[in-house]
C-alpha positions as a Python dict, from the first residue, in 0.01 Angstrom:
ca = {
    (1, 'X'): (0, 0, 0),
    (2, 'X'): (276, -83, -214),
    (3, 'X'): (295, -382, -458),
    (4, 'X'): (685, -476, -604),
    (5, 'X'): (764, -592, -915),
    (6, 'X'): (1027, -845, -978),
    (7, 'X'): (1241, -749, -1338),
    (8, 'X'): (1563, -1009, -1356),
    (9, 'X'): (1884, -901, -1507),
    (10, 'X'): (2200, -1037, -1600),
    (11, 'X'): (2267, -1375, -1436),
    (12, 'X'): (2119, -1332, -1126),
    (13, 'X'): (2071, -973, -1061),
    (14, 'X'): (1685, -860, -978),
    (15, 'X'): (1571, -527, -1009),
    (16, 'X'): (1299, -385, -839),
    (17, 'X'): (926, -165, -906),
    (18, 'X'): (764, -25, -620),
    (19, 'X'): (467, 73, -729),
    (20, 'X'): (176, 268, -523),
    (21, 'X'): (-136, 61, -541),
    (22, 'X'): (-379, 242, -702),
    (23, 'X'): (-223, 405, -970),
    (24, 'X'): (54, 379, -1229),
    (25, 'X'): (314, 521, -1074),
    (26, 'X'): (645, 307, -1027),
    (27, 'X'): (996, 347, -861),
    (28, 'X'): (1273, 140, -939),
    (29, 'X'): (1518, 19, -774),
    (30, 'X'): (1880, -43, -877),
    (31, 'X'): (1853, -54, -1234),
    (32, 'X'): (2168, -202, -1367),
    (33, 'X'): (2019, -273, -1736),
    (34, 'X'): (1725, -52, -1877),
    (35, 'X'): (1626, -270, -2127),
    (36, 'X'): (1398, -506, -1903),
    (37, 'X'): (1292, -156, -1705),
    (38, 'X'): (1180, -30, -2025),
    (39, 'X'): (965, -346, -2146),
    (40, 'X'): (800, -367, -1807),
    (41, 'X'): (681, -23, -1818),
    (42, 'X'): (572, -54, -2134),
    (43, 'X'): (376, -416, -2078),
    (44, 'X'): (232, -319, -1794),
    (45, 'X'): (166, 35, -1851),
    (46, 'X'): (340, 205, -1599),
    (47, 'X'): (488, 533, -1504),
    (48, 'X'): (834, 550, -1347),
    (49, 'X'): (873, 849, -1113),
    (50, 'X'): (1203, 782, -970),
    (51, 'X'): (1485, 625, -908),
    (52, 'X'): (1642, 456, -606),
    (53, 'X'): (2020, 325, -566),
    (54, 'X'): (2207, 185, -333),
    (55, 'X'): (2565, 193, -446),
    (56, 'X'): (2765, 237, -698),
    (57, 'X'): (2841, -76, -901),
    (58, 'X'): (2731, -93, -1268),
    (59, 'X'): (2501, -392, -1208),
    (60, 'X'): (2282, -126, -1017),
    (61, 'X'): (2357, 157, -1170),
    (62, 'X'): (2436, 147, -1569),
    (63, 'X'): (2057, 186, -1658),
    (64, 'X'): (2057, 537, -1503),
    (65, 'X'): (2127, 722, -1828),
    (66, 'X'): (1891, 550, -2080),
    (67, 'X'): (1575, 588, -1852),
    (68, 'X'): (1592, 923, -1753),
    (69, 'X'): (1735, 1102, -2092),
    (70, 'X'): (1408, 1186, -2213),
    (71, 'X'): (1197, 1236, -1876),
    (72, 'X'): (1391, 1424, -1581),
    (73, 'X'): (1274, 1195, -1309),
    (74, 'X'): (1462, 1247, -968),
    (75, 'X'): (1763, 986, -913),
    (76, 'X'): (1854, 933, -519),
    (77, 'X'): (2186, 758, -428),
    (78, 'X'): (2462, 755, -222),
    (79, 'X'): (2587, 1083, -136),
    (80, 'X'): (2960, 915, -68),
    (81, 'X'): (2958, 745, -370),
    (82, 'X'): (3042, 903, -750),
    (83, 'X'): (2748, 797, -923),
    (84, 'X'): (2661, 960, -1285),
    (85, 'X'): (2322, 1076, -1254),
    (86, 'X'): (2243, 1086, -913),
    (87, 'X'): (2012, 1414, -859),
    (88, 'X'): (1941, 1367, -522),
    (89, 'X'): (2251, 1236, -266),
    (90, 'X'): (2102, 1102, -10),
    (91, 'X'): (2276, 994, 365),
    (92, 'X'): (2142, 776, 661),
    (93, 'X'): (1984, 1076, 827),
    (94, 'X'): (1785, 1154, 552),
    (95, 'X'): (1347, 1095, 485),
    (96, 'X'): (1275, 1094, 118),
    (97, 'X'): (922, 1240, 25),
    (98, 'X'): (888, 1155, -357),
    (99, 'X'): (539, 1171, -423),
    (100, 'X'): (202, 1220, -240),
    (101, 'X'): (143, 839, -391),
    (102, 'X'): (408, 709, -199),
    (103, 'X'): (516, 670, 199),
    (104, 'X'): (784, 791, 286),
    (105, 'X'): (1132, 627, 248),
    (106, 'X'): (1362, 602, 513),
    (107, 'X'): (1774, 572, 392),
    (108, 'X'): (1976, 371, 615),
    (109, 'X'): (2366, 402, 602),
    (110, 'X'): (2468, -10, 546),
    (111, 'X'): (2829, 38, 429),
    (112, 'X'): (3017, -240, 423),
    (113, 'X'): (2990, -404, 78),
    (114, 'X'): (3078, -50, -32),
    (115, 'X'): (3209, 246, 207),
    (116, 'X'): (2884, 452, 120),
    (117, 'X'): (2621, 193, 58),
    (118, 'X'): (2254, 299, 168),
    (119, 'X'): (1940, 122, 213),
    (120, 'X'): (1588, 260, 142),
    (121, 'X'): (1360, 102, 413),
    (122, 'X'): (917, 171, 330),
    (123, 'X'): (617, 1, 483),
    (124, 'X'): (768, -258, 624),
    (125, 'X'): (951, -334, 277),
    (126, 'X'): (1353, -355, 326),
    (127, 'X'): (1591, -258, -82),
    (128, 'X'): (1932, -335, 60),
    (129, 'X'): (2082, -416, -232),
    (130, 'X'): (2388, -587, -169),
    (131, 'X'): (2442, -566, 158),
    (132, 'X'): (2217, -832, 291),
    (133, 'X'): (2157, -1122, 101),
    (134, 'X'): (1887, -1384, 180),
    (135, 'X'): (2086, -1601, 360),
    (136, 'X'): (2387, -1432, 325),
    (137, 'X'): (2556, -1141, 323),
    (138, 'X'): (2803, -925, 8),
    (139, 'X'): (3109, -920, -31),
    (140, 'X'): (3392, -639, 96),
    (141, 'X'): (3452, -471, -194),
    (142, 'X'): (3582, -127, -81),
    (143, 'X'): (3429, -158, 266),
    (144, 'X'): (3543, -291, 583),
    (145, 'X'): (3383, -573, 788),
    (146, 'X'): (3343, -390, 1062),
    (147, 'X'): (3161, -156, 895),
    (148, 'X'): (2942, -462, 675),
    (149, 'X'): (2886, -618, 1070),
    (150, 'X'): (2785, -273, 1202),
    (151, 'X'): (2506, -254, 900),
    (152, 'X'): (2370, -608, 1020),
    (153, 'X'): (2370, -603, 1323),
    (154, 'X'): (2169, -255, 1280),
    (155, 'X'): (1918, -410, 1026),
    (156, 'X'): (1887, -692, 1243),
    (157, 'X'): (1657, -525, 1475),
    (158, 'X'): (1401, -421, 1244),
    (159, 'X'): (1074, -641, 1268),
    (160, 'X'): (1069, -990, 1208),
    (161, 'X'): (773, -923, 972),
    (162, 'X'): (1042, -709, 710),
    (163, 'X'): (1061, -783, 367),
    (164, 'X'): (1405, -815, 201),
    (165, 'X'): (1480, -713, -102),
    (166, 'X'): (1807, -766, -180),
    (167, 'X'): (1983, -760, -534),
    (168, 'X'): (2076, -1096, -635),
    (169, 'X'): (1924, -1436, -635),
    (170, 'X'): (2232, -1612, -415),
    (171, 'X'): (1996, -1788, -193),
    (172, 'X'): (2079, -2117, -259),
    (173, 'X'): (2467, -2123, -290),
    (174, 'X'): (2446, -1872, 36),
    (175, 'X'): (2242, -2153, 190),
    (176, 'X'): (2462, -2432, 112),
    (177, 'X'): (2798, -2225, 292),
    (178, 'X'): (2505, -2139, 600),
    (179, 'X'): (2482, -2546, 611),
    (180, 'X'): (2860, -2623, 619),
    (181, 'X'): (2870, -2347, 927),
    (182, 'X'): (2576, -2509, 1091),
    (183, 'X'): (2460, -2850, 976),
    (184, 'X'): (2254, -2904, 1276),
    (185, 'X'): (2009, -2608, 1258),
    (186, 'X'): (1681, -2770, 1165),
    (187, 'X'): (1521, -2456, 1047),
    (188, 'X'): (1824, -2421, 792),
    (189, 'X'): (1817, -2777, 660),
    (190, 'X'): (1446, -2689, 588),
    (191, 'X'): (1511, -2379, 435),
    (192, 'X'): (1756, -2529, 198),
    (193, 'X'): (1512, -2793, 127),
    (194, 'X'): (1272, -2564, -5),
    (195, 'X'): (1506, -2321, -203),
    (196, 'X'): (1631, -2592, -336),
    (197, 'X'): (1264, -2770, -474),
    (198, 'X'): (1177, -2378, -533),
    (199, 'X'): (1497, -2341, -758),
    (200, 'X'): (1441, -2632, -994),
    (201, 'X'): (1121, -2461, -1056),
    (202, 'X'): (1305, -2189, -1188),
    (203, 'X'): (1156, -2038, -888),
    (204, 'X'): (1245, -1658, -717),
    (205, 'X'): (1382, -1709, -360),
    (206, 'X'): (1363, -1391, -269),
    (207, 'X'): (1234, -1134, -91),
    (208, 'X'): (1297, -1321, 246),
    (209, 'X'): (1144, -1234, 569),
    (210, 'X'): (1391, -1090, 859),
    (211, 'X'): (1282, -1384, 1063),
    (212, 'X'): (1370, -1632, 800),
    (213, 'X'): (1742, -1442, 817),
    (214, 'X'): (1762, -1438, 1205),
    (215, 'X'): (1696, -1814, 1205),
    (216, 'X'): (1918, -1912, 922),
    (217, 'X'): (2154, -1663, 782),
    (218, 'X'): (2523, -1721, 1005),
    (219, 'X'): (2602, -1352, 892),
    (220, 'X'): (2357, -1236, 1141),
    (221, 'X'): (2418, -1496, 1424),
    (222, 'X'): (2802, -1424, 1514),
    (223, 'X'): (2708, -1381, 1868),
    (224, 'X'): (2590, -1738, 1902),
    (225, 'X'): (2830, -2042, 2028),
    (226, 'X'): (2753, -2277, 1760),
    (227, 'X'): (2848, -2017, 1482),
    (228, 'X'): (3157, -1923, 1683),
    (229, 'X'): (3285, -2276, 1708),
    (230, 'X'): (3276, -2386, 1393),
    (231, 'X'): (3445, -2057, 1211),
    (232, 'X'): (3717, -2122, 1526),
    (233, 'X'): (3776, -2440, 1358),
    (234, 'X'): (3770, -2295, 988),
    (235, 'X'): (4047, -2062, 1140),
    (236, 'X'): (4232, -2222, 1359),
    (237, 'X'): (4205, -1945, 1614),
    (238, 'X'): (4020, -1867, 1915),
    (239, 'X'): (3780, -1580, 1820),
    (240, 'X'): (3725, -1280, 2098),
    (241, 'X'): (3402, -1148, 1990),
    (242, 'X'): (3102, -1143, 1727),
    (243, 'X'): (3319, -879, 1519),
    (244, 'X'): (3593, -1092, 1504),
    (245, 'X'): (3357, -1408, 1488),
    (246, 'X'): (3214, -1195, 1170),
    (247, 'X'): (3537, -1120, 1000),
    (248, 'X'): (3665, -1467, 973),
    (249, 'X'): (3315, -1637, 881),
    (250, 'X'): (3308, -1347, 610),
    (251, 'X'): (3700, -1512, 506),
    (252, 'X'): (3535, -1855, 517),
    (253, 'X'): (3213, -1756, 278),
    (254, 'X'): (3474, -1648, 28),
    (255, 'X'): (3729, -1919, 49),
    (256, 'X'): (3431, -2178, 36),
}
């Protein structure tokens, strides 16, 4: 069994501590500051083994340096991304054994956000860093959509029961865009409801389950009329299919 620790960064950024139940032994997750790594490791007296990353931005990657220059801990990444420190490139066809403490990982190629962007996938337990958001989806930054649509429409069919893990707390401004696409989806208005309440608590929205995404997140319902009307009107074009359907809603998120 695996138990995850929640360390925030930044503004909004979270990074993440597997650790295997049972013992000390932690791996994190996209460490963009090591700083709040460090103090959790040393509060709760814990042992960090390796490292996981998804891409290459400095929000997930800048803490690399500091927590492995006195411990050479193994760092997996990207293997089509130029990451310093990555030990161990990893692509989508590749099972990552790190310790007998652990189960093994599964990478998933989810480009999109970023052309090489990966996604480490463990007992039912989704890190996806920025390529799917709870209720939302990232940005194209160096990526196409058709390659960000591909990725979702891929992690889409893993069980409803997933846990996501994504890398930001966007939740709430995600769900307020996911509203404006479909204001008549009950399960949405209720969602927002209760990330909203959750938020004034100063209250973590995520991880999400991958039911809570397939019944509220537009990014991952292109294929259904509703969503295809409305970003029709947002464009002022007919739309021929979910890609295309995907592309402009992904416009409309950013223009909104």
């Amino acid at each position: 069994m695996l138990n995850v620790h929640r360390i925030p960064a930044f503004e909004d950024n979270y990074i993440w501590l597997i650790q295997a139940q049972g013992t000390n032994k932690v791996i994190a997750v996209d460490p963009g500051d090591a700083t709040p790594v460090l103090k959790t490791l040393k509060a709760k007296d814990l042992d960090l083994i390796a490292i996981l990353i998804t891409h290459h931005h400095a929000d997930h990657t800048a803490g690399i340096v500091e927590l492995t220059k006195d411990v050479a801990i193994p760092v997996y990444g990207p293997a089509n991304e130029n990451i310093n420190g990555v030990t161990h490139p990893q692509t989508g066809r590749d099972t990552i054994a790190i310790d007998p403490a652990f189960p093994e990982f599964t990478v998933l190629n989810t480009p999109g956000h970023t052309p090489g962007h990966i996604s480490y996938l463990a007992e039912g337990k989704l890190f996806c860093g920025d390529t799917l958001f709870a209720a939302g989806c990232g940005r194209l930054l160096g990526g196409t959509a058709e390659q960000l649509h591909s990725s979702l429409s891929h992690l889409a069919t893993l069980p409803a029961t997933t846990e996501i893990y994504c890398a930001h707390e966007y939740t709430l401004a995600n769900l307020r865009f996911a509203k404006a696409v479909e204001p008549d989806n009950a399960l949405l208005i209720q969602r927002f409801e209760q990330t909203e309440k959750a938020r004034q608590q100063q209250q973590a929205t995520v991880p999400s389950l991958m039911q809570d995404e397939l019944d509220t997140n537009p990014f991952l319902r292109c294929e259904l009329d509703s969503i295809k009307k409305a970003t029709e009107s947002f464009s002022g074009r007919p739309l021929a299919d979910s890609q295309a359907v995907f592309t402009a809603l992904r416009a409309w998120k950013d223009a909104f």
